[in-house]
C-alpha positions as protocol buffer text, in pm:
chain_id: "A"
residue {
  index: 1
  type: UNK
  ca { x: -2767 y: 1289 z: -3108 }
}
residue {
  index: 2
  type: UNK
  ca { x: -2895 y: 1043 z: -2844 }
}
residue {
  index: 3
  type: UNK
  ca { x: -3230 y: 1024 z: -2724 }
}
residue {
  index: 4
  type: UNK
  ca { x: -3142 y: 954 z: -2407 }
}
residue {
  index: 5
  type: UNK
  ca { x: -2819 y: 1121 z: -2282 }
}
residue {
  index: 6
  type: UNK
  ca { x: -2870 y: 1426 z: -2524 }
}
residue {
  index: 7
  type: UNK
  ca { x: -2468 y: 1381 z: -2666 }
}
residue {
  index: 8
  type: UNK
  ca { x: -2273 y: 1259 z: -2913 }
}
residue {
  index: 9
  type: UNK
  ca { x: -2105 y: 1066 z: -2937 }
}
residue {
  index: 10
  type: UNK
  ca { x: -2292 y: 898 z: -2611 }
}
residue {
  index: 11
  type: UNK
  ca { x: -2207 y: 944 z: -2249 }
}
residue {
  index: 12
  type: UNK
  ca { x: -2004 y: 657 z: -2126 }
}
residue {
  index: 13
  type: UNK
  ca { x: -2292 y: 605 z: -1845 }
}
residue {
  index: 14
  type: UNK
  ca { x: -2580 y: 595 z: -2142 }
}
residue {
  index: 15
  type: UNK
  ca { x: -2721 y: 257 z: -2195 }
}
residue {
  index: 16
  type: UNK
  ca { x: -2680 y: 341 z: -2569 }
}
residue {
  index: 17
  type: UNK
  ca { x: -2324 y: 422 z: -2568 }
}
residue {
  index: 18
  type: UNK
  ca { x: -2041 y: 190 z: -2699 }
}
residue {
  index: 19
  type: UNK
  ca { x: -1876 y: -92 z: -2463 }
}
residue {
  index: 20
  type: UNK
  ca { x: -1595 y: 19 z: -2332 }
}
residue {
  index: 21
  type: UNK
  ca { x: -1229 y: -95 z: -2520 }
}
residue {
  index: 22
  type: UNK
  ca { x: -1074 y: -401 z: -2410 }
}
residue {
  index: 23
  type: UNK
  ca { x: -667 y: -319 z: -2420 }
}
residue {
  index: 24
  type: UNK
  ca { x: -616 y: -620 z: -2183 }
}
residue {
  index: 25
  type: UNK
  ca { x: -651 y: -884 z: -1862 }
}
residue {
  index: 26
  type: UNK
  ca { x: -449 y: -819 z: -1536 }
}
residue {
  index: 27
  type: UNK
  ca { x: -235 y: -1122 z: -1527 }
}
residue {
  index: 28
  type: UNK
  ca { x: -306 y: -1141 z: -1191 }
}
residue {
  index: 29
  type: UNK
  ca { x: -687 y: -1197 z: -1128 }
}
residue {
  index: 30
  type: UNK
  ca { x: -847 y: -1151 z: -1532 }
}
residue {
  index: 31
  type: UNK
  ca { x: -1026 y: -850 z: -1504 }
}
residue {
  index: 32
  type: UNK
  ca { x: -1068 y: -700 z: -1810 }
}
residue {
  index: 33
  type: UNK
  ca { x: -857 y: -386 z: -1846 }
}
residue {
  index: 34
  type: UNK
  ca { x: -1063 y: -84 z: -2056 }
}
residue {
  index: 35
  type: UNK
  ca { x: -909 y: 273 z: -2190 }
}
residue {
  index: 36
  type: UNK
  ca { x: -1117 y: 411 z: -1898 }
}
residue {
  index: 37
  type: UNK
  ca { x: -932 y: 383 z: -1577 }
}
residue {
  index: 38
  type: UNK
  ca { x: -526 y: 344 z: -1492 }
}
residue {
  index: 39
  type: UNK
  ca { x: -415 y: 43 z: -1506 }
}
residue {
  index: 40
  type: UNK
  ca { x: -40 y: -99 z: -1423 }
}
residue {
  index: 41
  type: UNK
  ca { x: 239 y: -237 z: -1594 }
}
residue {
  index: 42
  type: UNK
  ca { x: 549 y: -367 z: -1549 }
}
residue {
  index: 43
  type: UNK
  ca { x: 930 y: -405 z: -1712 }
}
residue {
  index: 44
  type: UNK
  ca { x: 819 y: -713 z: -1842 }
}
residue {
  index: 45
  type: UNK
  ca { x: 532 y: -560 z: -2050 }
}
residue {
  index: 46
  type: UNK
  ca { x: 274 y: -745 z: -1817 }
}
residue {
  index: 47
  type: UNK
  ca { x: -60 y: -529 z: -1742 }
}
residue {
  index: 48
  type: UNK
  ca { x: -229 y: -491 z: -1393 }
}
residue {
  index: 49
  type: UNK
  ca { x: -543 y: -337 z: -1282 }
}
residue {
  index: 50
  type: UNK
  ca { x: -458 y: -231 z: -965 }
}
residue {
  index: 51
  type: UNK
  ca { x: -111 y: -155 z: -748 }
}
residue {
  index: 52
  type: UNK
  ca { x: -256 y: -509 z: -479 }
}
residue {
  index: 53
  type: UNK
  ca { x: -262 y: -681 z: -813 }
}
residue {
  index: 54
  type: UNK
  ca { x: 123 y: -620 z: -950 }
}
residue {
  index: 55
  type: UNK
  ca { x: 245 y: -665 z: -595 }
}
residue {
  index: 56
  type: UNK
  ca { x: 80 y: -979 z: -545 }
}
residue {
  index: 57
  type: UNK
  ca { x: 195 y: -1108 z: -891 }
}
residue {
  index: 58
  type: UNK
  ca { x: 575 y: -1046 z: -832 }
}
residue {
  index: 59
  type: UNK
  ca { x: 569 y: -1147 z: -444 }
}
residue {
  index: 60
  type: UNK
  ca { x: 647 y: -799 z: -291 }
}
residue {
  index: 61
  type: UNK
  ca { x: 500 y: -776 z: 96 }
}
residue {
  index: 62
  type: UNK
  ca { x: 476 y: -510 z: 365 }
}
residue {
  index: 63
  type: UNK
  ca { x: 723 y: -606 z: 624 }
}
residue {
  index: 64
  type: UNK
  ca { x: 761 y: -466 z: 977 }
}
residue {
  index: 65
  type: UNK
  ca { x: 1172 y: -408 z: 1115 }
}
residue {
  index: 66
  type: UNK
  ca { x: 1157 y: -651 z: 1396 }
}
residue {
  index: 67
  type: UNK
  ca { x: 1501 y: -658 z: 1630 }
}
């Protein structure tokens, strides 16, 4: 058991606890993507860490119907 955070295996927030797993880089900006938080893919197989991200990558925008 830890010292610090009183658990084990550690808390993710203990300063003794493991890094985080790496399962990837967006392909947009490089961030590191970890088995922590969502990230985003696409039919390609390429990974994203955020919706901004994907979109940007494959060139969608927000477009307003103008007459």
């Amino acid at each position: 058991m830890c010292e610090m955070c009183r658990r084990s295996p550690c808390h993710p927030r203990c300063p003794n606890a493991d890094p985080p797993k790496v399962i990837g880089q967006c392909v947009q900006c490089g961030q590191d993507l970890t088995a922590d938080y969502t990230y985003y893919s696409d039919a390609d197989g390429n990974l994203y860490c955020s919706k901004e991200c994907a979109l940007d990558y494959i060139g969608v925008t927000e477009e307003e119907y103008d007459e």
